[in-house]
C-alpha positions in Angstrom: 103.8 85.4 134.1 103.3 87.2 130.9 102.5 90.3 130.8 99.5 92.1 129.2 101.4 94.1 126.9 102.7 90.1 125.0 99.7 88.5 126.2 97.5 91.3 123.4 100.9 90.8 120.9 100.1 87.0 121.2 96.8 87.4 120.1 97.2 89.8 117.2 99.7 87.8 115.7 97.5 84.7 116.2 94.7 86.2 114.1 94.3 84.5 110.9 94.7 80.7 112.2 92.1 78.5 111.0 90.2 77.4 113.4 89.9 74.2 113.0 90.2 70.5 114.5 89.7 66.6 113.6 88.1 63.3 114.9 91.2 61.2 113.7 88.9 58.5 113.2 87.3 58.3 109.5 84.9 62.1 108.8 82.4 61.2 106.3 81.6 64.7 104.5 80.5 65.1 100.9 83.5 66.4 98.7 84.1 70.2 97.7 84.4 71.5 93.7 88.1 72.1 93.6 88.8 70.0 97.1 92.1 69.2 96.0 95.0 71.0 95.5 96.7 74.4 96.8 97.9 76.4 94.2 96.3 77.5 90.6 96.9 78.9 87.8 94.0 81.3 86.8 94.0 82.2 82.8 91.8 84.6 81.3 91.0 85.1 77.4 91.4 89.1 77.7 92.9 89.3 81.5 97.0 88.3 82.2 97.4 85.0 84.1 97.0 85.5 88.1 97.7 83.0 90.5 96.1 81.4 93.7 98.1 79.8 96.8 96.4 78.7 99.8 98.2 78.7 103.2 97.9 77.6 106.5 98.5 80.1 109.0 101.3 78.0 111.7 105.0 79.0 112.0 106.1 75.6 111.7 109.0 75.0 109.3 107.7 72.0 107.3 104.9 74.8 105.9 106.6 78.0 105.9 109.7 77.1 103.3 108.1 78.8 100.2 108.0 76.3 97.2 109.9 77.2 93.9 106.7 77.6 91.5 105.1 79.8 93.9 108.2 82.2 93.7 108.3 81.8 90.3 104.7 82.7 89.9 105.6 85.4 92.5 108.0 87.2 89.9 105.6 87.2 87.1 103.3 89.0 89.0 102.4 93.1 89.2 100.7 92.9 92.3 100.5 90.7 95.2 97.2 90.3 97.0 97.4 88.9 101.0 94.2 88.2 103.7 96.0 91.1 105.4 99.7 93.0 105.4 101.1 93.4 108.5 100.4 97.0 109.9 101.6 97.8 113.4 99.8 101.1 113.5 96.5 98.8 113.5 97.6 96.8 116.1 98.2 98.8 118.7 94.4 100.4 117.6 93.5 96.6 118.3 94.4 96.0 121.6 91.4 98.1 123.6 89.1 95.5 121.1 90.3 92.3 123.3 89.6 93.4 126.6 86.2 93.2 128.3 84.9 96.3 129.6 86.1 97.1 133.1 82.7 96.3 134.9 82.6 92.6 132.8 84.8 89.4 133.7 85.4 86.3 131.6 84.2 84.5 134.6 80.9 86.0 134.6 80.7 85.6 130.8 81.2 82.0 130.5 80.3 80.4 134.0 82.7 78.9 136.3 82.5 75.1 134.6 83.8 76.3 131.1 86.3 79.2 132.6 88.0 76.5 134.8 88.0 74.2 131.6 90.0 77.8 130.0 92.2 78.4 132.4 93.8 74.9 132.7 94.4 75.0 128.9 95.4 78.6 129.0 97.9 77.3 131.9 99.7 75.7 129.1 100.8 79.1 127.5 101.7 80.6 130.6 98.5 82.6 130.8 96.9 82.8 134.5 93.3 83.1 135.6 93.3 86.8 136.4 94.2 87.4 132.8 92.3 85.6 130.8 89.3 86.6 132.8 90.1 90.0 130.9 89.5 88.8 127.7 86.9 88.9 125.4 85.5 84.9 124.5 86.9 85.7 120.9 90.8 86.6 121.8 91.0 83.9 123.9 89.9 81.4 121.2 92.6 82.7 119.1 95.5 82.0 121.2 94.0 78.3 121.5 94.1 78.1 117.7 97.7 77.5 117.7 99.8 74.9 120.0 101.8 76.5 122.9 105.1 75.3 121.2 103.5 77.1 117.9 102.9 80.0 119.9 106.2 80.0 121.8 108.2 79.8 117.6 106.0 83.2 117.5 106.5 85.0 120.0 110.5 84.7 119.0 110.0 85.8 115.5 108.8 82.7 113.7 106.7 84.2 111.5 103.6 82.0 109.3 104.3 81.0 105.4 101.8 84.3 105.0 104.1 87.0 106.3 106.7 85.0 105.0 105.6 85.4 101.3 104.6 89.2 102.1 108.6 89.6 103.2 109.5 88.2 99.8 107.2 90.2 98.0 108.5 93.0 99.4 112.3 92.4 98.6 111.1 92.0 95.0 109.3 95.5 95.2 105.7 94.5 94.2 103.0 96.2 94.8 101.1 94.6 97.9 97.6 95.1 98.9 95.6 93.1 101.5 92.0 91.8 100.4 90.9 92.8 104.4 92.4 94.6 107.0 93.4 93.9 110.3 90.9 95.8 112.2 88.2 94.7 110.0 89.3 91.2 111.0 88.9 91.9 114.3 85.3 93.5 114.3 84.3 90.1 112.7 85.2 88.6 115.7 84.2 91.1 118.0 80.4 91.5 116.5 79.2 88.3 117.3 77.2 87.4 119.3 78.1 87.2 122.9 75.9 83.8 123.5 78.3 82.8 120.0 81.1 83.8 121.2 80.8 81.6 124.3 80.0 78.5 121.9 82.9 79.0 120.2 85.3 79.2 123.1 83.3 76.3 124.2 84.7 74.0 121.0 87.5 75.1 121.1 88.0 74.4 124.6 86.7 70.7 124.0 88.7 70.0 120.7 91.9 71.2 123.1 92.4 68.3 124.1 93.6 66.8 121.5 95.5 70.0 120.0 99.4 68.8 119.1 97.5 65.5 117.4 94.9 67.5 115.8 97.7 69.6 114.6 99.8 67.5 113.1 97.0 65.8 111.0 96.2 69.7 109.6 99.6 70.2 108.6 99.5 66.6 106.9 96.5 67.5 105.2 97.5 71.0 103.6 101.0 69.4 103.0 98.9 66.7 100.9 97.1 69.6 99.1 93.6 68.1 101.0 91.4 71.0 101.2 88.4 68.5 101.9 90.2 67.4 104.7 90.8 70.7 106.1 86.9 71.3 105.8 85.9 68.3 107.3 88.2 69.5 110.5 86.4 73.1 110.5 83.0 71.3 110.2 83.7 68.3 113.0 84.6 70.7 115.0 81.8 73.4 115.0 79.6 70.5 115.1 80.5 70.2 118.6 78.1 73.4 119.3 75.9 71.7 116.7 75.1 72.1 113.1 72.9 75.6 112.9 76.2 77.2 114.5 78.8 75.4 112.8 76.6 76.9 109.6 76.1 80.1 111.1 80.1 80.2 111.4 80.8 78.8 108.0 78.9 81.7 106.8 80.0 84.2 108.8 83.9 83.4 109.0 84.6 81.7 105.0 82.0 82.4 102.9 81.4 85.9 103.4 84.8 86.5 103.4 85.6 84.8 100.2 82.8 86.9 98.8 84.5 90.0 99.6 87.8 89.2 98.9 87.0 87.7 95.5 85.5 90.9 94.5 88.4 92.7 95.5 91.2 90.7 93.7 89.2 90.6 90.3 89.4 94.3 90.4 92.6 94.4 90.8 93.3 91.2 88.0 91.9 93.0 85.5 94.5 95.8 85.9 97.4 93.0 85.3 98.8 89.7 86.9 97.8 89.0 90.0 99.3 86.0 92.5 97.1 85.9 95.5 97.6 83.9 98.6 95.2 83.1 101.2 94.2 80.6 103.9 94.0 77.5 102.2 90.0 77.2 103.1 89.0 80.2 101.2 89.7 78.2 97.9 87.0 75.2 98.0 83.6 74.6 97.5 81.0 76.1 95.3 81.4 79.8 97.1 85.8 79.0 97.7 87.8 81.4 95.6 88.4 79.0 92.9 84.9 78.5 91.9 84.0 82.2 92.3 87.0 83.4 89.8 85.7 80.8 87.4 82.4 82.7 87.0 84.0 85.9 86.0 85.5 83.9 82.9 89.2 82.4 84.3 89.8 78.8 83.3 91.3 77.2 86.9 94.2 74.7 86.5 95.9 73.3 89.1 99.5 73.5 89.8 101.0 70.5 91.8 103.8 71.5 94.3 106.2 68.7 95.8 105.8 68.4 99.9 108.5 70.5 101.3 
């Protein structure tokens, strides 16, 4: 039985996983602006060059060896922008925001139909009732993000192509900085809505059952550099709790983000050459990074990497 001490490790480390899944069967969706493609090249007529990778956040080997033009962009950076740096003085801050209060349960939360449903998928990573019916809806959904085999590569050291890159950085003595932080991360989470929450564990719960398939095609699609893909996964599977909350999550989870983030890299471009590397979702669409660093006067070309 794990104990609660890994079971609130588990989570934190599980924290920037897209959450996302896929009908393998053909997902009609109207194409993004800059759908294609995982890395750019972002010049500007007064500005250096910066650069923009997308990620996926799973410690699986095929996406965490880090491509030669991304370390090569890497060194011709000044500073090196992440979602987050890894900060352990946060995390144990984090922990009291994943449990319920004492006088709540899961249980109670969720009904006994979808916390049955939980518990035989949280069986799968070792979890039992009694501690998952401590959790709040949101921490629980992040464990599911990830595959217990991903989560078992974790929890010995496997780290994502994200921390991975930050480790590099690091040995080449650039300056980091994270576009969030890990505790504001969390309070995203932990400010919905309890009636959302519930919804969400409920998708999650229901795309479950197809997780290692539904895994594999993500990795195939990032791999292939197809962030429409990707989208269509995130959108299939929020549809589940139908479309006002799969918008409402959209909103809340990508777009706002890439809002904030966006503003905080250009600062930080203008003061010299920036390589910035994010989930891979946060580039697409009208509001996706790419777009947004186009309107403040960068021309966007793409830089194609070879699959690993």
């Amino acid at each position: 039985m794990m104990s609660m001490r890994n079971l609130r490790k588990l989570i934190l480390t599980s924290i920037l996983i897209l959450f996302a899944a896929i009908n393998v069967a053909e997902v009609s969706a109207a194409k993004l602006l800059y759908g294609q493609g995982r890395f750019w090249r972002l010049e500007h007529v007064v500005h250096e060059t910066s650069y923009l990778f997308g990620t996926v956040h799973v410690p699986d080997k095929i996406v965490t060896e880090i491509p030669a033009s991304v370390d090569q962009a890497m060194n011709r950076a000044e500073f090196i922008a992440f979602e987050i740096l890894q900060d352990e003085k946060a995390q144990k801050r984090a922990g009291e925001l994943m449990a319920l209060p004492p006088d709540q349960s899961l249980r109670a939360l969720i009904g006994d139909q979808l916390f049955a449903q939980s518990g035989i998928l949280a069986a799968r990573y070792g979890l039992q009732p009694q501690q998952i019916d401590r959790l709040k809806p949101w921490a629980l959904v992040t464990i599911f993000s990830l595959t217990p085999e991903q989560m078992a590569m974790r929890q010995k050291g496997v780290q994502a192509l994200d921390f991975q890159l930050q480790r590099r950085a690091a040995a080449k003595q650039k300056q980091l900085f994270g576009l969030e932080d890990l505790m504001g991360q969390l309070r995203i989470f932990d400010s919905m809505p309890k009636a959302d929450q519930v919804q969400l564990l409920d998708v999650t719960v229901k795309a479950g059952q197809r997780q290692e398939e539904m895994m594999r095609k993500l990795i195939e699609l990032y791999l292939n550099g197809d962030l429409d893909g990707i989208h269509d996964m995130m959108v299939w599977q929020n549809n589940l709790a139908g479309p006002e909350f799969a918008a409402k999550f959209e909103e809340r989870f990508l777009l706002k983000r890439n809002r904030r983030m966006a503003r905080k890299a250009l600062a930080r471009m203008k003061q010299g050459s920036t390589f910035i590397a994010v989930g891979a979702l946060h580039l697409p669409g009208e509001e996706g990074l790419v777009n947004l660093f186009t309107k403040q006067g960068y021309r966007a070309t793409r830089i194609k990497l070879l699959l690993q």
